[in-house]
C-alpha positions in Angstrom: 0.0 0.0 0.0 1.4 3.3 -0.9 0.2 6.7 0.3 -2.1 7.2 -1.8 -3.9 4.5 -1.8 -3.6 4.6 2.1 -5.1 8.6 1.9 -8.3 6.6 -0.6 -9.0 4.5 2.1 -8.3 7.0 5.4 -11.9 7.3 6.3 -13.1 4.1 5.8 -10.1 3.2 7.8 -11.1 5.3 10.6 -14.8 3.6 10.2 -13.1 0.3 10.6 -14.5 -0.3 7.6 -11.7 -2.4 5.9 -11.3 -6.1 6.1 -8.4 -7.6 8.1 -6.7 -7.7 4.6 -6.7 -4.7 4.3 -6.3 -3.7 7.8 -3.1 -5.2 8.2 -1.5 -3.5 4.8 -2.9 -0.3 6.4 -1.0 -1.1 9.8 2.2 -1.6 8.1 2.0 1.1 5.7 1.5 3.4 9.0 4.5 1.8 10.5 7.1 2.2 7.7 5.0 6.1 7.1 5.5 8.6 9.8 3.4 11.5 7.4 0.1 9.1 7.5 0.5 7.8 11.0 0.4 11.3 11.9 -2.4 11.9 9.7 -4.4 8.9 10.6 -3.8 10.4 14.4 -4.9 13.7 14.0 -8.4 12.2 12.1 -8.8 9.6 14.2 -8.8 12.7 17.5 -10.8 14.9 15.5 -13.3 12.5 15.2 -13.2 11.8 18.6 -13.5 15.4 19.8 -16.3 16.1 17.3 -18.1 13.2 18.8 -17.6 14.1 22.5 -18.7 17.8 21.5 -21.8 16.6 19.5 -23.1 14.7 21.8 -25.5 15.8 24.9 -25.2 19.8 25.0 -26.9 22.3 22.6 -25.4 25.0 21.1 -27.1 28.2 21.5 -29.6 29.8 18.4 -27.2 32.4 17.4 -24.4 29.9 17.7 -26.2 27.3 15.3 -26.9 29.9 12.8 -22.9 31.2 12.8 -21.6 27.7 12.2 -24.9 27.2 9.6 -23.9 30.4 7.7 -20.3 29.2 7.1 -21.2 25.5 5.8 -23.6 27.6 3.0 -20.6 29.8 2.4 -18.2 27.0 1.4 
């Protein structure tokens, strides 16, 4: 697996939805690959973080419309 195939497959990676064929060329790519290990790190806390901050609280009406009013802009 090189890096770009590895970058194809980063988010169904982080779904865990690879096979273990996969997942093992994934693993060792990420050994031998400092720049995707790194990468597959910072996705795999981001994830985390936007799960943890999704879940329970609400955001406030003004809030919700800021964030909203960016997603239309990009």
């Amino acid at each position: 697996m090189n890096c770009n195939e590895w970058f194809d497959r980063l988010y169904q990676i982080l779904d865990k939805d690879v096979d273990e064929v996969v997942w093992r060329d994934v693993e060792e790519h990420m050994k031998l690959c400092r720049p995707c290990w790194d990468r597959f790190e910072f996705e795999k806390r981001l994830k985390e973080q936007v799960k943890k901050s999704c879940s329970g609280e609400s955001c406030t009406a003004s809030l919700r419309a800021r964030v909203k009013a960016l997603f239309e802009k990009y």
